[in-house]
C-alpha positions as CSV (number, residue, x, y, z in Angstrom):
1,X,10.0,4.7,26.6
2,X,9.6,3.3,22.9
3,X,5.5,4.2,23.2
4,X,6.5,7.6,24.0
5,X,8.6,7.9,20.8
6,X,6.2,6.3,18.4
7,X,4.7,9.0,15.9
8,X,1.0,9.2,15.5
9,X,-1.1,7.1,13.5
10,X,-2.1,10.7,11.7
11,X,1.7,11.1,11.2
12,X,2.2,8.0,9.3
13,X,-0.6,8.3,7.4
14,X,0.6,11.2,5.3
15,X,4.1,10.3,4.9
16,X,3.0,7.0,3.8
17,X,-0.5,7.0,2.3
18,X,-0.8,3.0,2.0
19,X,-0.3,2.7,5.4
20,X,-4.2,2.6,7.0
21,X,-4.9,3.5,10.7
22,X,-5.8,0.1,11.2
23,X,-2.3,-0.7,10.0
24,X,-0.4,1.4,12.1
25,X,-0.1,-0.6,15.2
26,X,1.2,-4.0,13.3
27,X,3.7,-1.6,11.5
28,X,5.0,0.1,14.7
29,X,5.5,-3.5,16.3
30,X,7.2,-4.9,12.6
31,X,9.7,-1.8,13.2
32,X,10.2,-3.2,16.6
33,X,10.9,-6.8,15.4
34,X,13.1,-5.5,12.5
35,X,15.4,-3.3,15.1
36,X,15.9,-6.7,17.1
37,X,16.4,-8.5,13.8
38,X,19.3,-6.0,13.2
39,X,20.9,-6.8,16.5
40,X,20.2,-10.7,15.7
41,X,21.9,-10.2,12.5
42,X,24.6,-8.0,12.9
43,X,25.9,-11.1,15.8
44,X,25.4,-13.7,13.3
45,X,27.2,-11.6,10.1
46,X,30.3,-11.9,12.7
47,X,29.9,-15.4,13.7
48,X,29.8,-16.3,9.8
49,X,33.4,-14.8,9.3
50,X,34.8,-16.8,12.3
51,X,33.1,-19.9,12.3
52,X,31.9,-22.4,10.0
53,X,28.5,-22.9,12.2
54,X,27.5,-20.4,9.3
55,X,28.1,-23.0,6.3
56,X,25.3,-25.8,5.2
57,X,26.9,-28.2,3.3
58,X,25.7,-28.1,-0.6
59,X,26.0,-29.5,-3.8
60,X,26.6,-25.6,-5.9
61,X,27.7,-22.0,-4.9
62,X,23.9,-20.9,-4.5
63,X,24.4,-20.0,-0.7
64,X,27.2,-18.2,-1.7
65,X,25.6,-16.0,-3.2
66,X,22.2,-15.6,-0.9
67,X,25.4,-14.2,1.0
68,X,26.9,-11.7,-1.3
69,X,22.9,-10.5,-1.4
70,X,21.8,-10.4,2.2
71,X,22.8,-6.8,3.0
72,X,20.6,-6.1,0.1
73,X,17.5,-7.5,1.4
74,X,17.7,-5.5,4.1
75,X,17.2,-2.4,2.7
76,X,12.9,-2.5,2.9
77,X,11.2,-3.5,6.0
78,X,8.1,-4.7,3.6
79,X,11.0,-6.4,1.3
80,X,12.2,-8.4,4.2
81,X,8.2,-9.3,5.2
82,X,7.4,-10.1,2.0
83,X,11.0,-12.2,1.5
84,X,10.2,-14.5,4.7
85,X,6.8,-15.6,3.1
86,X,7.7,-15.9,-0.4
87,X,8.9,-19.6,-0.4
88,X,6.8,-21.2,1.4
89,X,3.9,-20.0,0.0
90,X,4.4,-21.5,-3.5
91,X,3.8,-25.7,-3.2
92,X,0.6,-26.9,-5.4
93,X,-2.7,-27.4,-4.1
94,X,-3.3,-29.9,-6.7
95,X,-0.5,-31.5,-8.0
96,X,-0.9,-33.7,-11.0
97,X,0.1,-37.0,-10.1
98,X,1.1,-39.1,-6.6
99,X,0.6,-42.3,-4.7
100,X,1.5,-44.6,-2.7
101,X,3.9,-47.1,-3.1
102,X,4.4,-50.3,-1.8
103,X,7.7,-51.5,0.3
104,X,8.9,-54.6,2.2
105,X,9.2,-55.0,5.7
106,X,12.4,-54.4,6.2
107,X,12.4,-51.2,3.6
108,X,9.1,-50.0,6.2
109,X,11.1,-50.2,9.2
110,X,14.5,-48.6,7.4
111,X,12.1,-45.5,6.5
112,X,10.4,-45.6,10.6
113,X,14.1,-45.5,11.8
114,X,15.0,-42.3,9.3
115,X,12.2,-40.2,10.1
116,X,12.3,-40.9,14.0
117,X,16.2,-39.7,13.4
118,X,14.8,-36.8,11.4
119,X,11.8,-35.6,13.4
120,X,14.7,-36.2,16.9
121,X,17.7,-33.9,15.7
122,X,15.4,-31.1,14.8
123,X,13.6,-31.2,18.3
124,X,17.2,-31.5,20.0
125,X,18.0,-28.4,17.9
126,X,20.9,-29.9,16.3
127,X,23.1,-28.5,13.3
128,X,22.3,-28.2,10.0
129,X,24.7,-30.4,8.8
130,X,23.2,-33.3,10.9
131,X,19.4,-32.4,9.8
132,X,21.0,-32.1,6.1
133,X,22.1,-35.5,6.6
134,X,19.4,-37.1,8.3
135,X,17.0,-35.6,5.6
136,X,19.3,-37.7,3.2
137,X,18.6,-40.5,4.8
138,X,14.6,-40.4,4.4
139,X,14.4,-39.0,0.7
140,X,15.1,-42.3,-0.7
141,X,11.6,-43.9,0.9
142,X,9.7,-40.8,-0.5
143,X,6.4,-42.4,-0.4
144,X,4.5,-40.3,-3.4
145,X,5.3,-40.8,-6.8
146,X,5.0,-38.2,-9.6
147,X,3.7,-40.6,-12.2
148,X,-0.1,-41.3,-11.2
149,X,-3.0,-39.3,-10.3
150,X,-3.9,-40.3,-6.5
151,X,-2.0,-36.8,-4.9
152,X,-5.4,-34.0,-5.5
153,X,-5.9,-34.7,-1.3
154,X,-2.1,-35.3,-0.5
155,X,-1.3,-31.3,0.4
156,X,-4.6,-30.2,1.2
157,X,-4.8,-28.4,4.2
158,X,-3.2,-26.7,7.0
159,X,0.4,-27.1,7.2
160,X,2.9,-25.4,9.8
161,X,7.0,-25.0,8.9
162,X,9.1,-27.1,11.5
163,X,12.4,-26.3,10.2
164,X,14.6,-24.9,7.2
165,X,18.3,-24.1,6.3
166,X,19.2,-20.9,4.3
167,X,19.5,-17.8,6.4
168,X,18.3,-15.4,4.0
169,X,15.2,-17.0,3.6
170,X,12.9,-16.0,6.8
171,X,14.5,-13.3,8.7
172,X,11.5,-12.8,10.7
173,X,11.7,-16.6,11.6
174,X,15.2,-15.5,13.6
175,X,13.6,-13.0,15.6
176,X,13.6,-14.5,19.8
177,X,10.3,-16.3,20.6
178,X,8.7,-13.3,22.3
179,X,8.5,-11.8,18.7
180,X,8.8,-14.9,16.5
181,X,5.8,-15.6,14.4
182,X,4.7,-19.0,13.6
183,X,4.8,-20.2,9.6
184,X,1.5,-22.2,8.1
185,X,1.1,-22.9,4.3
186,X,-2.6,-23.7,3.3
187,X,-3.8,-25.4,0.1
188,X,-7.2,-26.8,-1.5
189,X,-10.2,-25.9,-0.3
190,X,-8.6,-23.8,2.6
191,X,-7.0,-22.0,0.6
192,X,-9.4,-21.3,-1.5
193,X,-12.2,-19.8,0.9
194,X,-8.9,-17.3,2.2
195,X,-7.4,-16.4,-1.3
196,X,-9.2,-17.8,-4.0
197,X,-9.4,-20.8,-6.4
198,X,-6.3,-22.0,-8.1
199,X,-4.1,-20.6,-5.2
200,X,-2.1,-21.5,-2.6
201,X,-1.5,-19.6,0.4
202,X,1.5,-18.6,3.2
203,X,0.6,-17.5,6.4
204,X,3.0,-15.7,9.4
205,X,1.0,-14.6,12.5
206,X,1.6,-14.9,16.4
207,X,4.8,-13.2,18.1
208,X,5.0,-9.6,17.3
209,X,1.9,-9.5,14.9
210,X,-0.5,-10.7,17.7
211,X,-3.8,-11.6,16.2
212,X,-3.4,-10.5,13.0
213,X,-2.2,-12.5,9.7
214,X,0.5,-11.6,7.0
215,X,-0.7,-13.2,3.6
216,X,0.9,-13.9,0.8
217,X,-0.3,-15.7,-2.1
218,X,0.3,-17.3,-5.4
219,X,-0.5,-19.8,-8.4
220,X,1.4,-22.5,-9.1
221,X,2.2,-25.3,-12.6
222,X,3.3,-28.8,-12.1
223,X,6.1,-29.7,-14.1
224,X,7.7,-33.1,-15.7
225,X,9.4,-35.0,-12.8
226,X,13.4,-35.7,-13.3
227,X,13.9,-39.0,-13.2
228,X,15.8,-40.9,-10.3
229,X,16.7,-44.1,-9.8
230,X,16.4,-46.2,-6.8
231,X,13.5,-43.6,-5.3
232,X,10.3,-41.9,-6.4
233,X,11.8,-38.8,-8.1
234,X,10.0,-35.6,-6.7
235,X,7.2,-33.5,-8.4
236,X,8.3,-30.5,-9.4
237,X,6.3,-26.9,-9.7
238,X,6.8,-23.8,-11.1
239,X,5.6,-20.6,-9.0
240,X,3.3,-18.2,-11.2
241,X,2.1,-14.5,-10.6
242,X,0.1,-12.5,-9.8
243,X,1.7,-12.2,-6.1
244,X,-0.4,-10.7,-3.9
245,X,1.0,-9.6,-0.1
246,X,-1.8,-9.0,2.4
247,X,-3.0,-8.4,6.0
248,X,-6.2,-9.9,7.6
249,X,-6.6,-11.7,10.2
250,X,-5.9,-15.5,11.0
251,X,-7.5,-18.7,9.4
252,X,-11.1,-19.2,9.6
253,X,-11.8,-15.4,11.2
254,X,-13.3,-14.2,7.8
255,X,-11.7,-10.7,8.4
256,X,-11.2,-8.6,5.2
257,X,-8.0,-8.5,3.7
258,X,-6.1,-5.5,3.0
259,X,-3.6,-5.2,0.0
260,X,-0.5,-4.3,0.8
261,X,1.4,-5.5,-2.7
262,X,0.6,-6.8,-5.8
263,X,2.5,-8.4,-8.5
264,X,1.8,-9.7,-11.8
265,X,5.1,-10.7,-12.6
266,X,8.6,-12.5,-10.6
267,X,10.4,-8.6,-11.7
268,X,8.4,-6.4,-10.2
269,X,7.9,-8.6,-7.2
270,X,11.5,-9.4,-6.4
271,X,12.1,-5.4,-6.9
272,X,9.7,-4.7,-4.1
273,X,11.4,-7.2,-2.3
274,X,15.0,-4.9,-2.7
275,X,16.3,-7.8,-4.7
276,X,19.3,-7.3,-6.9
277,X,18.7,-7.1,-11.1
278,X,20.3,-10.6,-11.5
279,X,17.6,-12.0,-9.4
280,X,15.4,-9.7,-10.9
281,X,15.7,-11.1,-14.2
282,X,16.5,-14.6,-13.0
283,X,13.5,-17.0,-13.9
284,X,10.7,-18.4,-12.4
285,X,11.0,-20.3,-8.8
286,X,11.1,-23.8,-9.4
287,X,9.9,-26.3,-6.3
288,X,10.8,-29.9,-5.6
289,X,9.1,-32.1,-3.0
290,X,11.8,-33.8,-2.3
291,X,9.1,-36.1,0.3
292,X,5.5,-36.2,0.5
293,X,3.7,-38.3,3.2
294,X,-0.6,-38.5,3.2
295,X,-1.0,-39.9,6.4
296,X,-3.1,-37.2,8.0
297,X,-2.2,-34.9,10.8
298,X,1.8,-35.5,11.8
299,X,2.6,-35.9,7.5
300,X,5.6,-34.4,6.9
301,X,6.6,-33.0,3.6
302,X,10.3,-32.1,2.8
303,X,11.0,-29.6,-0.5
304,X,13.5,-27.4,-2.2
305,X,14.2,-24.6,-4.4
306,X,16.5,-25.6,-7.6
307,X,15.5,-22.8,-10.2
308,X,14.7,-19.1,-9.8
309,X,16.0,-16.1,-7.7
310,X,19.1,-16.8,-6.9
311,X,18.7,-15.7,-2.9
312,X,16.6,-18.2,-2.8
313,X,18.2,-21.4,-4.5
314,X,18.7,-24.2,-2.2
315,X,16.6,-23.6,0.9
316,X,15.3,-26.5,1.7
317,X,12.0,-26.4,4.3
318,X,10.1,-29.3,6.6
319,X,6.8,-29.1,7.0
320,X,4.2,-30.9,9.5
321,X,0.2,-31.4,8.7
322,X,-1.8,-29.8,11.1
């Protein structure tokens, strides 16, 4: 019986002195999750050599190589914690600039029709490819622009993650609904009362953790948007340190916080999260929101990763606003 095997809380404590008593039960069930990860991940490493269910269509090599890194990752059960937060926990809570923009009829109803397609393939749980391509289909009626200054409110909030494509990115995501936890991003003034001003904060809790809350937090920096034609070109932002990885309990409980790791640079954080040197030394993460809607609860907001850690690159992530 797996309770009859676990060592004591005592145990743990001395062969790993950051490890509280109060931490030991979330641990045991994280080693838990990871040991059905394995199982979860050993099936799909297989599936990847014989099928091409494993490949997402894309524009460079970048999933390539979150490939040739993924055995890596694997090596610290904190690294791979720490790795499912780590991107979505990095979009602005006060981007610079946005807006709305105007659009004819016909341009409003071409932009209902691609996000009804959008919001329906990933509720029918359809391939990548077809959510690649239906989010290809929405970017061009992006509705923010990254030129004007009416965006402060756009991301504030509660927001949950409703789908994403790049494996390497959220292991703990894979894990069977029994032990899944559910993914929330929190900015402005939400954020703030949880992490601090100036920060943005990623949130997993539910499935195997139960009540309690994995944190994981961060500044960010807008940067100048890229210009494209025909659309509103998305606002991009640059991930800063310090990192800080923590466990408290869930939104709005005002339970204390306990540190788990701390960062004040993208080195020592992607070493603590058993990433290679090349992504070690890689540079900052670099964001896109790709497609911003401020229409209250049911927004969605589409982004991506271009620059950074190269296990990272090219995950792309939907979010819904709570």
């Amino acid at each position: 019986k797996p309770q009859q095997q676990h060592p004591s809380s005592e145990d743990s404590s001395r062969r790993f002195p950051w490890l509280s008593h109060s931490m030991f039960l979330v641990t045991m069930k994280a080693v838990l999750a990871i040991l059905i990860l394995g199982l979860a991940t050993w099936r799909s490493d297989a599936l990847s050599m014989s099928s091409p269910k494993s490949s997402v269509p894309a524009t460079s090599n970048n999933n390539q190589i979150s490939e040739m890194n993924n055995l890596q990752s694997r090596r610290s059960v904190l690294g791979v914690a720490i790795g499912s937060m780590l991107l979505p926990s990095v979009i602005s809570s006060s981007p610079a600039f946005a807006e709305h923009v105007t659009s004819t009829p016909a341009q409003s109803a071409e932009a209902a029709a691609a996000r009804e397609n959008l919001l329906s393939v990933i509720q029918q749980g359809k391939p990548d490819a077809e959510v690649l391509a239906a989010i290809d289909r929405l970017k061009p009626f992006n509705p923010l622009s990254p030129t004007s200054s009416a965006a402060a409110t756009s991301l504030e909030g509660e927001w949950r993650l409703i789908w994403s494509v790049n494996d390497d990115f959220s292991p703990l995501l894979r894990l069977p609904k029994p032990f899944k936890p559910n993914s929330f991003q929190y900015f402005g003034p939400i954020a703030a009362a949880e992490v601090g001003e100036g920060r943005v904060a990623q949130g997993l809790t539910s499935g195997f953790l139960g009540t309690s809350q994995l944190w994981l937090s961060s500044g960010t920096e807008p940067l100048p948007p890229k210009v494209v034609e025909g659309a509103n070109a998305p606002y991009r932002l640059e991930i800063e340190p310090p990192f800080r990885f923590q466990l408290g309990g869930r939104l709005g409980t005002n339970q204390p916080k306990k540190l788990i790791v701390e960062a004040g640079n993208d080195a020592d954080f992607r070493k603590v999260n058993a990433r290679s040197k090349e992504a070690q030394l890689a540079g900052k993460n670099v964001y896109e929101q790709v497609y911003v809607e401020s229409n209250g609860k049911g927004s969605l907001r589409i982004s991506t990763i271009t620059e950074g850690d190269p296990k990272i690159v090219g995950t792309i992530l939907i979010h819904e606003k709570m």
